[in-house]
N, C-alpha and C positions, 0 to 999 in steps of 0.2 A: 510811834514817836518815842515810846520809852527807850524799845530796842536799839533806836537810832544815838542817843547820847551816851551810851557807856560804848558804844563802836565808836563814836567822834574819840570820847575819851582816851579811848584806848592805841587809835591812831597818832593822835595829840602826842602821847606818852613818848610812841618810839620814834615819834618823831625826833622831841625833844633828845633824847638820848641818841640819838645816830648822829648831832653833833656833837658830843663827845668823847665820839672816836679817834684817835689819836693819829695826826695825819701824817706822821712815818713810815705806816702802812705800808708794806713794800719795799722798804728799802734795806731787805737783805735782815744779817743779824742785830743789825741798828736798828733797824726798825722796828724790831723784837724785843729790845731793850727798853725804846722808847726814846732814846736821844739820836739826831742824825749824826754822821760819821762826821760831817766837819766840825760842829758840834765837839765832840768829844777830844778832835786833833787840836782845837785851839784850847781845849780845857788844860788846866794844870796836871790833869790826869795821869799822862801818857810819861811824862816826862821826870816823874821824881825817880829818886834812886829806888831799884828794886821794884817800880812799878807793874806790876802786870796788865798787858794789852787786852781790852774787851776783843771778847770773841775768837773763834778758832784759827790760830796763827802754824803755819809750817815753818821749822827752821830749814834753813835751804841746807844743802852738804857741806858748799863749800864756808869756808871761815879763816878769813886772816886776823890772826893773833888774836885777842879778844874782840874783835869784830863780827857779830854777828848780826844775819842776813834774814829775815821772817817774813814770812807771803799767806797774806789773808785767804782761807779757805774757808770762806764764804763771799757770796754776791754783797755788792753794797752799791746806796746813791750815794754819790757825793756832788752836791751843789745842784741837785735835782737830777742827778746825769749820770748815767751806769757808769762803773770805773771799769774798765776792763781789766787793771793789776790794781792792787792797793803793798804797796813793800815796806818796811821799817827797817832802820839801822841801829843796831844796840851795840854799845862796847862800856863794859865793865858794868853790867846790868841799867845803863841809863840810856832811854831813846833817843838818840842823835835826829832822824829824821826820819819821818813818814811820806812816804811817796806816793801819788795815786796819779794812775796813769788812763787816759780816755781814748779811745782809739775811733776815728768817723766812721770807719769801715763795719764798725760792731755794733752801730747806733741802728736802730729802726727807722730813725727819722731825722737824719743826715742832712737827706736832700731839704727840712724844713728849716735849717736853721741857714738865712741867706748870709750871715755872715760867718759861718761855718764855726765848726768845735771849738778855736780860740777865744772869737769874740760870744759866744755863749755863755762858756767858763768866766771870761772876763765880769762877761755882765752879771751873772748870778756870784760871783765873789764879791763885787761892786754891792750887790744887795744884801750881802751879809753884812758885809765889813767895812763895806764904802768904797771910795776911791784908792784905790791903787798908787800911793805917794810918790813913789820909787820907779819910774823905767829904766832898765840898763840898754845901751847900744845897740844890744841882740834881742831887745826887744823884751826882754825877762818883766815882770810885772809884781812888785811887792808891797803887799799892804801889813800891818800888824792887828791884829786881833784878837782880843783875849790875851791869856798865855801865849803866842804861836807868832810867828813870821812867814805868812801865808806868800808864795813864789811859784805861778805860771809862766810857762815858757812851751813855746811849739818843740814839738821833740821830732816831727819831719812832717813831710807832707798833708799828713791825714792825724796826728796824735798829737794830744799837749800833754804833758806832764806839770803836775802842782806838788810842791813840797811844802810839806809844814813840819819845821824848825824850831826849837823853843826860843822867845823875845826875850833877850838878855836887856 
């Protein structure tokens, strides 16, 4: 019987402590940080002059005029959902826009989502940020959140693309 309460105890413990594991877990370099990627694209973060982007960015080659082109080299979730691109646009050291791109073709589990990559993305930005205020004609979807001016749009058949913009 002795032996048996410092065992309970001791289960008890990690138990306790295995929920406060941090539930980013997996989501790339974000997850490593400890904040999610959307998270950080609506934060004021990204966007002040001179800011530097979390995590490993490549500049692309090309560059029109001070426009510059940078491509996350590393994985990330965004909105629960692998990004298959995540891209930024910077001109005269301030980030214009963050792009992140979803592809169905890329997902593991495509076939489960019955209203496919759009209405997924829709719905888990809907549960960040709420409702989506804004539809444009081509179906474009924008909500504000945080710092950010959060914008899904199908980009063809199987892919959406979401931008996040800074909320003037």
């Amino acid at each position: 019987m002795k032996a048996i309460l410092p065992a309970l105890f001791a289960a008890l413990l990690v138990t306790n402590l295995a929920h406060a594991v941090p539930q980013a877990v997996g989501n790339g370099i974000f997850g490593a940080v400890g904040v999610a990627f959307e998270k950080y694209a609506a934060s004021d973060g990204p966007w002040a002059q001179g800011a530097e982007l979390k995590g490993p960015w490549k500049v692309r080659a090309e560059k029109k005029g001070d426009i510059e082109n940078l491509d996350l080299a590393a994985e990330a979730v965004v909105f629960g959902i692998p990004a298959s691109q995540i891209s930024a646009e910077r001109s005269a050291g301030i980030v214009r826009r963050i792009t992140v791109r979803f592809d169905e073709g890329k997902m593991k589990n495509a076939k489960a989502n019955p209203g496919g990559l759009y209405a997924q993305v829709i719905a888990n930005i809907t549960a960040l940020a709420g409702e989506p205020k804004q539809t444009s004609p081509g179906g474009e979807r924008s909500v504000r959140y945080e710092s950010s001016l959060i914008t899904a749009r199908k980009s063809g058949g199987k892919e959406v693309s979401v931008d996040f913009t800074p909320a003037k």
